[in-house]
PAGU-836867 format. One record per residue: residue in three letters; y, x, z of N, C-alpha, C in turn. Coordinates in steps of 0.2 Angstrom, whole numbers, plus 5000, padded with zeros to 4 digits. Each point is the difference from the previous one (the first is absolute). Layout:
N
AlaYXZYXZYXZ/...
// end
This chain:
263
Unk491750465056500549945000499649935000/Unk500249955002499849945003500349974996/Unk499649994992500349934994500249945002/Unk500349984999500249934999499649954995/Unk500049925003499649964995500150014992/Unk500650024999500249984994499950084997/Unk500350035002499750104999499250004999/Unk499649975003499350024999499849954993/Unk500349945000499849964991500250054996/Unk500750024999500350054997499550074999/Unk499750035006499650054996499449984999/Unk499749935003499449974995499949994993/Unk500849974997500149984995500050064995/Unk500450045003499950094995499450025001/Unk499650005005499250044998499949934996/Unk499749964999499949954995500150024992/Unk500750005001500049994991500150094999/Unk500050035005499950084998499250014998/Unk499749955002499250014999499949984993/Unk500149954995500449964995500450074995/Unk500550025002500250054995499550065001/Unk499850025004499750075000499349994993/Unk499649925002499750004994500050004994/Unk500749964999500350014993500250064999/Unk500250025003500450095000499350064996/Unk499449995004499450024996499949974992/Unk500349944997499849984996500550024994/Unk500650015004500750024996500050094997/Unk499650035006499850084997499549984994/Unk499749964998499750004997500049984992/Unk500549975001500549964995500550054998/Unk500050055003500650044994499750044995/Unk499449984999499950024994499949954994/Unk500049965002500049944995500550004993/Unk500249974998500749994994500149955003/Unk500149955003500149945002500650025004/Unk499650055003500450035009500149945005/Unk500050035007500049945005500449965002/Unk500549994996500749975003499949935001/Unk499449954996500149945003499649995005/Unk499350055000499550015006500650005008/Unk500450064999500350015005500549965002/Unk500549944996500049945002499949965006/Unk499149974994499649965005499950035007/Unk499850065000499950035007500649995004/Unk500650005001500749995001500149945003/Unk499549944996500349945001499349985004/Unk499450034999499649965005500150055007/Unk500450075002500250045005500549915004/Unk500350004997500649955001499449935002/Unk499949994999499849935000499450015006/Unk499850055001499550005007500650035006/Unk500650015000500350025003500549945006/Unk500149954992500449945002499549945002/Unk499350014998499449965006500150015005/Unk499850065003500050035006500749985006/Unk500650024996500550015003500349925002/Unk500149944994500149935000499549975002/Unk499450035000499549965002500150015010/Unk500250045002500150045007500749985005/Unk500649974993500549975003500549974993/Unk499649964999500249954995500749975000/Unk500450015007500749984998500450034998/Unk499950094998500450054998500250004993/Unk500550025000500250014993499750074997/Unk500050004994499650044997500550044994/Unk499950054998500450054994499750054996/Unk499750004996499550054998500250024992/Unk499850074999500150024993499849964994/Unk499449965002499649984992500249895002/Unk499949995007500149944999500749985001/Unk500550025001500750005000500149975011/Unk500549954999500149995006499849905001/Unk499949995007499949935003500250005007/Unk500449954999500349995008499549985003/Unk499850005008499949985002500249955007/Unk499649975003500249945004500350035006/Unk499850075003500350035004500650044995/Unk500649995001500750044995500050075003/Unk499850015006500150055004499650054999/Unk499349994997499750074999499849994992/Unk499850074998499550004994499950064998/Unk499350004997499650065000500550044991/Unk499850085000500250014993499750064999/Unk499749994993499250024998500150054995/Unk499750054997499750044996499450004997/Unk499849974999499250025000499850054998/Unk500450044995499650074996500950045001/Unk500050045003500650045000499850084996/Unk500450004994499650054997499549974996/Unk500449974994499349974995499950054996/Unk500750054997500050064994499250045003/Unk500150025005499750045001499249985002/Unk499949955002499349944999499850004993/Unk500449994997499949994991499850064999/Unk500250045001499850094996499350035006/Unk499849955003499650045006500050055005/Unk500749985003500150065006500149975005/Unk499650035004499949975007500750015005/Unk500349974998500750005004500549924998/Unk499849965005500249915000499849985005/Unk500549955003500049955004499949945002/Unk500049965005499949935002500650005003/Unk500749945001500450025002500149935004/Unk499949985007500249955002500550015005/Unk500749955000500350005006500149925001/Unk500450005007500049925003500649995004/Unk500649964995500550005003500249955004/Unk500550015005500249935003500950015001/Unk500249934999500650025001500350044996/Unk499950034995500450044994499650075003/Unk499650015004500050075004499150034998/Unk499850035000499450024997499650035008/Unk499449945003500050065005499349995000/Unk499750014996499050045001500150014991/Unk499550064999499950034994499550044999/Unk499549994996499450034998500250054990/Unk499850075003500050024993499250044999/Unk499549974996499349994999500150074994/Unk499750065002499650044992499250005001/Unk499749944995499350014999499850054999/Unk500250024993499550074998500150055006/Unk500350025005500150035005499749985008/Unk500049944998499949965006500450015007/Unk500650015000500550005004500449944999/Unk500149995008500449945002500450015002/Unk500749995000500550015004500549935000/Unk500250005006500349925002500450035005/Unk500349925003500650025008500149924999/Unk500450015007500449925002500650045004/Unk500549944997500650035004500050005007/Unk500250065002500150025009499350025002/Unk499550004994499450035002499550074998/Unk500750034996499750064996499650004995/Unk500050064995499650004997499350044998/Unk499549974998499350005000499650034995/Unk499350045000499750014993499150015004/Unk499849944999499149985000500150025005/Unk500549955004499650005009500450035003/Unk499950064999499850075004500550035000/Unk500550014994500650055001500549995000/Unk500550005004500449975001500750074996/Unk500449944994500350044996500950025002/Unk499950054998500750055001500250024994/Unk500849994998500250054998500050065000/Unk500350044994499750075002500950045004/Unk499650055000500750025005500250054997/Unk500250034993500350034997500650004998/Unk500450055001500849995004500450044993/Unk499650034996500450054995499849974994/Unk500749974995499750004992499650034997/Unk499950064999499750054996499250005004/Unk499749975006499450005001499849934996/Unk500549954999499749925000499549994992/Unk499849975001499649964992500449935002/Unk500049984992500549945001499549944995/Unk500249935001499549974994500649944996/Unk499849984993500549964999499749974994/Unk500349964997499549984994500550014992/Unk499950014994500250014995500049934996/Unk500749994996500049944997499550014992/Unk499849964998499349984996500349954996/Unk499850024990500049944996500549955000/Unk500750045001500549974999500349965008/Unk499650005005499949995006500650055006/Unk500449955002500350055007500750044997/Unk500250035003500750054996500050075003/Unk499650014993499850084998500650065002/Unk500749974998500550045002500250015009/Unk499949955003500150015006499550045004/Unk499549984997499450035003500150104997/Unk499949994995500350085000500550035003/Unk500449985002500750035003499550015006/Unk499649945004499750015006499650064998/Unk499550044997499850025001500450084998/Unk500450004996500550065002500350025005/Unk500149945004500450045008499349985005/Unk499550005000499350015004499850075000/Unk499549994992499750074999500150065003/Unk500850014997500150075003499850045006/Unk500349925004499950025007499250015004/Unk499549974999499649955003499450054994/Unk499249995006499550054997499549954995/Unk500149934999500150004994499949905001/Unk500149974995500149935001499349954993/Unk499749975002499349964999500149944998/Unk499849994994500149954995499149975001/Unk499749955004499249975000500049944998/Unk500649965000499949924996499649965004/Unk500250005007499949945003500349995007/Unk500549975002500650005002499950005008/Unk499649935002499849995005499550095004/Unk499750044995499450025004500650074999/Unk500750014997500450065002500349985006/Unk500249944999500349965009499550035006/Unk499449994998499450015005499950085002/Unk500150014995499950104999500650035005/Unk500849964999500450025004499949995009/Unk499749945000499949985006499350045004/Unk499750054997499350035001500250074999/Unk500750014997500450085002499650024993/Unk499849994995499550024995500750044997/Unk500649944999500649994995500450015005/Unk500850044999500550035007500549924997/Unk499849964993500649965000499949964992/Unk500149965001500049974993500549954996/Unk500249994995500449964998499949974993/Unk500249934997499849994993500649935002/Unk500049984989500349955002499649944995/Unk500349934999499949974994499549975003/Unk499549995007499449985003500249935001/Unk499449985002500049914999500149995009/Unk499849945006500050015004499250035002/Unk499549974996499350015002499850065000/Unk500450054996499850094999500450025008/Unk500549965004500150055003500049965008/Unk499949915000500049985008499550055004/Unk499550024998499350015005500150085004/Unk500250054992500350075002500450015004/Unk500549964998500850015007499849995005/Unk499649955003500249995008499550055003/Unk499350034996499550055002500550065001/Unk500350024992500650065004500350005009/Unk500649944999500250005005499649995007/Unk499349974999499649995006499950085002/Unk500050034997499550084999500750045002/Unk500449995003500850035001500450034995/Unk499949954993500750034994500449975000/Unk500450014994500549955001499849984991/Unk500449935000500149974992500749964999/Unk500150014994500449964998500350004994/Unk500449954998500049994991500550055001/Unk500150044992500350024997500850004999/Unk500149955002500749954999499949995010/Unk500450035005499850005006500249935004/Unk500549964996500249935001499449965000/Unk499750014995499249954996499650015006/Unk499549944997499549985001499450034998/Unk499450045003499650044995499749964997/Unk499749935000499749934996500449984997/Unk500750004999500249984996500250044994/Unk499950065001500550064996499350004997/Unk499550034999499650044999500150065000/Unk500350025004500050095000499950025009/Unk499850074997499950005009500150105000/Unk500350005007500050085002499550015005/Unk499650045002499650005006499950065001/Unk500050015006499750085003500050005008/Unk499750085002500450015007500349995003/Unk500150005006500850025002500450064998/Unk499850045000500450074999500350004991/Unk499449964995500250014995500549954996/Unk500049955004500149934998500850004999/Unk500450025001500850045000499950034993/Unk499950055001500150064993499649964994/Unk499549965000499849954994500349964998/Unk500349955005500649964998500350024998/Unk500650055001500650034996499750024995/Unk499450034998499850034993500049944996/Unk499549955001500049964996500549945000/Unk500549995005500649945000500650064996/Unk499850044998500650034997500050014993/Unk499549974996499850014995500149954996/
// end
């Protein structure tokens, strides 16, 4: 695939501060032994990922607007586009030293989200796309859904509400009319890199709700660039504005729906 200007700052700015968390990431394994434990280590690490991100990116086209998890939002002098950031997707699991988190940028225009980078350091896999351009992983591979047509072979992925967080009751109903069906459904706590998993055919489909826009601009348009489909919860809605999202295959993306819009 042939990057775009703005797609190649985008993955310069992920290997950057992927290089930035992955050091701290060593320092944080090391820290759970403490009493103290990591939690404001891993903070700061959060905020300086974020801040070599919004160099790079404003520095590269300074009249964007800009919307990030840690520094909130700023219009910029162009209305028409602006970038929307992650810097650590998957901090639970950063904090307890599991190498499974992201970098998550996307770059919208027009309300319409159309280049997206989702960065795993400790993995060191890239996965991106541009709209009408497909979707991508380190260059070389060019990503497809996967083409499983029957519930009972699929693995599904989703996220579980947390600490008084999300609505525990819906999300169980969801996961009573999945299970049964399906070979089995993946709870990894990090939202953008299940989007990626589905777009890479890892995942036959994935769903969660309660997300911000930053957890889910960059994953959606990689799905749908890799041939899935997406969409909020509520089929009316806006997936950035809902915070909820459905995503799968073609084949499975029917039978998902109904399981979970019905619940």
């Amino acid at each position: 695939m042939q990057a775009s200007a703005n797609l190649n700052v985008m993955i310069k700015a992920a290997r950057k501060a992927g290089r930035s968390l992955v050091k701290d990431f060593r320092e944080v394994e090391a820290l759970q032994v403490s009493q103290k434990g990591a939690g404001d280590f891993v903070s700061k690490a959060d905020l300086r990922a974020e801040a070599i991100i919004k160099e790079e990116l404003m520095g590269a086209r300074p009249t964007y607007g800009w919307v990030a998890e840690e520094g909130g939002v700023e219009e910029g002098q162009d209305p028409t586009r602006r970038w929307i950031v992650d810097p650590l997707d998957g901090t639970t699991n950063y904090l307890h030293g599991m190498p499974h988190w992201a970098v998550s940028i996307a770059l919208e225009h027009k309300g319409e989200v159309i280049s997206a980078v989702v960065f795993d350091p400790a993995k060191d896999e890239m996965f991106y796309a541009e709209k009408g351009s497909g979707a991508w992983q380190d260059h070389a591979r060019r990503l497809r859904v996967s083409g499983r047509r029957h519930m009972n072979e699929c693995v599904f992925a989703t996220g579980l509400p947390f600490s008084g967080h999300g609505d525990l009751p819906a999300t169980l109903k969801d996961l009573a009319r999945v299970l049964p069906g399906c070979a089995g459904v993946r709870r990894w706590g990090a939202a953008s890199l299940d989007m990626a998993y589905v777009a890479a055919g890892r995942f036959d489909g994935y769903w969660e709700r309660g997300l911000s826009e930053w957890d889910l601009a960059a994953g959606m348009l990689i799905v749908r660039e890799a041939g899935g489909f997406a969409e909020a919860i509520d089929p009316e809605a806006r997936i950035l504005d809902t915070g909820e999202i459905i995503c799968s295959n073609d084949a499975m993306f029917d039978p998902l729906c109904k399981l979970i819009r019905n619940s």
